[in-house]
Structure formats: C-alpha cells, structure tokens
N, C-alpha and C positions, 0 to 999 in steps of 0.2 A: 571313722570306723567304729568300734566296741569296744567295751571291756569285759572279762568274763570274771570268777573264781571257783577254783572247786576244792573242794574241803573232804579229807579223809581222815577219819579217825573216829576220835570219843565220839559216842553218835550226843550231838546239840542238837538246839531249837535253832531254827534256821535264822532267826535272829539276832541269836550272837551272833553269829558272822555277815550277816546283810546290814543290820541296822547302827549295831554297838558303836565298831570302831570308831575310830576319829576320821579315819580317810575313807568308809565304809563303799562298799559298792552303791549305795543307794546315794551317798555322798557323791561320787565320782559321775553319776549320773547328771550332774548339775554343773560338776565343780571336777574336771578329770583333768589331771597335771601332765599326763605322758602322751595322751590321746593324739590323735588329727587333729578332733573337734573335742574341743571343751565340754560341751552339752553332748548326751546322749540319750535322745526322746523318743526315736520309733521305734516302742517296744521293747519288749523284755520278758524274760521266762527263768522259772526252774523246776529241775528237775530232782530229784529224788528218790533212793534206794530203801526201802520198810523190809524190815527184817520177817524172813517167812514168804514174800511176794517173788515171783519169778521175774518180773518188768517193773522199769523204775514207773514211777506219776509225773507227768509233766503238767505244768500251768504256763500258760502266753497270754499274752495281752498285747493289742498295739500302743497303749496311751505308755506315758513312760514311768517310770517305777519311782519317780519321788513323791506322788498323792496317789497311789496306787490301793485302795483300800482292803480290798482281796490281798494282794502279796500283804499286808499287813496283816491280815487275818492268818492265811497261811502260813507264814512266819513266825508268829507267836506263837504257832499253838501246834506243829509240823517238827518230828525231831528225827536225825539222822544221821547216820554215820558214814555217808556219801553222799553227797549235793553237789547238783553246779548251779549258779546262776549266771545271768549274761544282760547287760544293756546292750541297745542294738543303736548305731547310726547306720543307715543304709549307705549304701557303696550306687546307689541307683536302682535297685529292685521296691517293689512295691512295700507300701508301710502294710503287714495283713497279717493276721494272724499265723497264718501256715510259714511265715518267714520269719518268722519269731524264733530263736533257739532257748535252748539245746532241741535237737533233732534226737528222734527216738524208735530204734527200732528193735522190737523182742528184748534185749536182756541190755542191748548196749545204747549209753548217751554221747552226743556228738555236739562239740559248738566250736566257732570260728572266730578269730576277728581277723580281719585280713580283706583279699580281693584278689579274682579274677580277672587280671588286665584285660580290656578290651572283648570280654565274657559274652557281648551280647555277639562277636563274630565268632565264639571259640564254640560258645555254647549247644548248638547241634551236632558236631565231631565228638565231644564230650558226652554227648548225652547219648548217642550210638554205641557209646563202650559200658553203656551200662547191662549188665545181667538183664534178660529183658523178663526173667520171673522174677525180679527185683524192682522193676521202671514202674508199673502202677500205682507203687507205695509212695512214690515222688507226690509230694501235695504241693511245697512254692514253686518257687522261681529264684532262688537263688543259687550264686556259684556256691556257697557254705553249703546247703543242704545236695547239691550235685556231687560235690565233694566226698562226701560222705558214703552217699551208694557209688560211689565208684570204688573208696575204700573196702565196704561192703563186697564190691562184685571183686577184687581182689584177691579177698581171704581174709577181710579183717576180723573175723572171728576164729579164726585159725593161729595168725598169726600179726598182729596190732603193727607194728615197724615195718614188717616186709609189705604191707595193703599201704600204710602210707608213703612208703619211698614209691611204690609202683605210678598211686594218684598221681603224687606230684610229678614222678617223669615224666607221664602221663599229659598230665597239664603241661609243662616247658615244653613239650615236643609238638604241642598241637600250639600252643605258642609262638613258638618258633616258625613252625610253617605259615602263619600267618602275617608274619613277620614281628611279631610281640617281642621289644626286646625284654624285657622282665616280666613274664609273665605270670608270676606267683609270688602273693606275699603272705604268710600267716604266721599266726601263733593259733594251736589244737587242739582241743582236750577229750579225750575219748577213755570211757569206762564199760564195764563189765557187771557192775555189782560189786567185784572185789577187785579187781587192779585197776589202777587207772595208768595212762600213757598223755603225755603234756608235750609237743613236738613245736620248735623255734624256728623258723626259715625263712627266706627271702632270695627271690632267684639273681637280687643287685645283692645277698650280704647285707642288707642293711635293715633287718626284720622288727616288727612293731616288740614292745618291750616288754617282757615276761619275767616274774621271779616266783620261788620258790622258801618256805621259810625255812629258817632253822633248825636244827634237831629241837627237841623238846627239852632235854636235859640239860643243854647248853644254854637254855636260854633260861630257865630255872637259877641255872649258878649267875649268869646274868645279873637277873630280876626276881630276886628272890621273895619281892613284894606285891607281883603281879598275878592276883588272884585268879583269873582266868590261866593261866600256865601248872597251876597247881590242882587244878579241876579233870583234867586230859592227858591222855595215853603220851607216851615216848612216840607211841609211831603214828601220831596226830601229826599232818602236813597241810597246809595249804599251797596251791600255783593260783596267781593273780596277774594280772594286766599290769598292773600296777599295786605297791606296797598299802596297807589297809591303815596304812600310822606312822610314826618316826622314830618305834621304838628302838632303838641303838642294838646292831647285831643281828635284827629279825629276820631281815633278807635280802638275798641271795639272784641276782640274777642269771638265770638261763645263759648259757653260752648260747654262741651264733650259732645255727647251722648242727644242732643237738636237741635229743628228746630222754625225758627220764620215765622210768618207770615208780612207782609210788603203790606199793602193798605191802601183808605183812612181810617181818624182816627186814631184810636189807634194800634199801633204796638205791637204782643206780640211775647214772648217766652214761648217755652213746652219745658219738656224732652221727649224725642225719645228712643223705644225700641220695637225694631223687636218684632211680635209676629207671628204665623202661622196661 
C-alpha cells in the first residue's frame, strides 16, 4: 500500500519535513517499517497551499521519490504552511501519472493509503453515485481518487465528516452486495487550505497505521535541545503513516475507527463510523 504525511503549521521548506528526519518520508519510500510493502516506487506526489492562491499546486511523478530530482528541486526551494506528500504502492491500478496522489479539486487536497476490496467488481455501482457534474474531472482509475469525488458528491465541502461516513457506507453497502466481506480499508487525509481532517478505519477493525504528533509545547519541555521544536508554532501538527524518528513522546497513534480535525485552536478527535 502507501505512506502519506501532512504538515500544518509554521509555514517550512518542504524539505524539512520530506528529506531531514531520520525516518523521513523519502526514507520510508525504500525503507517503510509499518507498511504492506517495505518499498514504495509507483510514484509519488505533493501537494501545497501559497499564501494569497485560491487552489493548492500539485506535482506527481510515476518514478519513485528516493532519486526523484524535481521533488528535490521543489523541496528545497517550495515553503509552506500546509503540504501533504504521499509514496504510492499500487493496490493493482496502473502505475501513471493521474494515479499519483494527493488528488486535487478547487480548494481541497485528497490522499489515500488503503484499498477498495475486490474494486474492479464494486467499481461501476460506485462510480454511478458519483455527481455526474462532477464525473468528467475523474482523470485515473483508481478506488483512492473514486473515493474522493464521491466524498465530493456528498458534501464534502460543506461538511468534511458527514461526506466521509456517507463514502464509506457507501462503499460497505455496495460491498456487501457483492458479497465483500471487508470491504474497506483506509487511513485519509483531506484539507481546505485551512483545516485539515485525518480519518482511521478498516471495515475488519484492523486499519493501516496512522499517528499524530505531540502538542508542540510538550515536546519543547521534553527536548529542550531540539532546534527544529524551537523554530515552530504551538499549533504546528503533523499526521503520518508512520513516525518520521524515535524521538521519545513525539507521537501518538490515531485510535481505531476515529478522525481528527487539525486547525487553528483547538484540536480534536471523534469516532468514525460509516453510515448510508
């Protein structure tokens, strides 16, 4: 499957956070500890919010992001106060560019790791629920970016939570008739510009692995040596696939079957459960 991370706060160089760490997403690309698959090569993308712009900038690529020369270029020299980035292992849809995430439409960014059980039978019942002034802007083939405009045809600009519990009922119910017994696995990440939402599920319970860091001042009294902690807002957050290090205290894994919200102020958690 993938690993994804997205980064809210002090607006950085997208390089702190892709290339630095010790366990760094581009790290994980080669070397991923929680994954399916250790290796994660067909492609990779990110995305990004510029202050003053109405729509984030997205970059994909199919080769995979550890000699990636462009994400290097854009990385170093790209700064921001909202990014996702994502390595992709395909789940079985084509390696191409338009399957590359995060997925991008007007104001809001969208990425997946996960899968659509048995997707190439579920896949035209799903795709009939989609908004049909919405169905044109569908450019891959995958369940991740299906996922999304059905979110979309939902309300997911309206309302972020209620568009993803609909999806996923959406998906188990068309699952289920097909006889899928677990038809949905993911972990989500979907923003706005300014709030982002991070959603945990798995239709067994037993969902790919997701965490969340620390408060920022907590980890300060921590590590009161760690120069990078002293550069960045309180309300600086990352959610990650997997932890970016082994710093003692940093983070926090997503409960099962829960999604959190991440803007300014207060940060919370709900439980999450599909309904139709």
């Amino acid at each position: 499957m993938c690993r994804w991370i997205v980064y809210s706060g002090t607006p950085v160089l997208l390089s702190q956070v892709l290339f630095q760490p010790e366990h760094s997403l581009i790290d994980q690309s080669l070397h991923s500890r929680l994954g399916v698959e250790t290796t994660n090569g067909d492609g990779f993308g990110v995305g990004w919010y510029s202050q003053g712009l109405d729509t984030p900038a997205v970059v994909r690529d199919v080769g995979p992001a550890w000699n990636n020369r462009n994400l290097q270029e854009v990385a170093h020299h790209v700064r921001s106060g909202l990014f996702f980035a994502h390595i992709r292992a395909t789940t079985g849809t084509a390696v191409q560019q338009t399957n590359c995430h995060p997925f991008r439409k007007d104001r809001w960014l969208w990425m997946h790791n996960g899968v659509i059980r048995e997707f190439h039978r579920l896949r035209r019942d799903l795709a009939l629920a989609v908004d049909p002034a919405l169905y044109p802007d569908i450019e891959g083939s995958t369940d991740s970016e299906l996922m999304f405009f059905l979110a979309l045809t939902f309300g997911l600009a309206d309302d972020p939570p209620d568009a993803v519990t609909r999806m996923a009922g959406l998906v188990e119910s068309t699952g289920h008739r097909y006889g899928v017994q677990h038809p949905l696995q993911m972990t989500v990440a979907v923003a706005d510009g300014e709030s982002l939402w991070a959603f945990r599920y798995s239709s067994e319970g037993a969902s790919r692995s997701l965490y969340f860091s620390t408060k920022v001042d907590a980890l300060r009294a921590l590590h009161p040596d760690t120069s990078f902690l002293r550069e960045i807002s309180d309300e600086t957050r990352l959610v990650v696939s997997e932890p970016l290090g082994d710093l003692p205290g940093a983070w926090n894994g997503v409960p099962e079957s829960s999604y959190g919200i991440v803007r300014p102020g207060q940060d919370t958690l709900h439980t999450f459960e599909p309904r139709c």
